[in-house]
Steps between C-alpha positions, in 0.01 A plus 500: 500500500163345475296316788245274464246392761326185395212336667362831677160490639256780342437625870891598542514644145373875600746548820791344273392736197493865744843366682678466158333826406653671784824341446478651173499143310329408166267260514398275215222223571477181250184367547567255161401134575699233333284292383169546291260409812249317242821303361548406883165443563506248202813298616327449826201371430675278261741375791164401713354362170767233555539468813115366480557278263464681170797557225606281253807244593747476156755253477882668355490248225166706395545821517637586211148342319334691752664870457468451135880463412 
């Protein structure tokens, strides 16, 4: 059976890591991030881009001209 702690704060991670070891449990950490943090760091600075006013409005009836189809 596997167990999964999610959200754990990096001061609890040392007492949780010696009571599984004296429990006798395995412990794997994955540390892997989801997203690409410059990929997120693009799509939010595009999001306040247009909330200030910048982007480029496209009517439905042109976007087929405008991606190129």
């Amino acid at each position: 059976m596997d167990v999964v702690f999610k959200n754990v704060k990096k001061k609890d991670l040392p007492f949780l890591r010696s009571l599984a070891e004296k429990m006798g449990f395995e412990i794997a950490q994955n540390d892997d991030k989801p997203y690409n943090p410059e990929f997120v760091k693009e799509i939010l600075e595009a999001s306040e881009e247009v909330r200030n006013g910048g982007g480029k409005r496209i009517e439905m009836k042109d976007l087929d001209k405008f991606l190129g189809l």
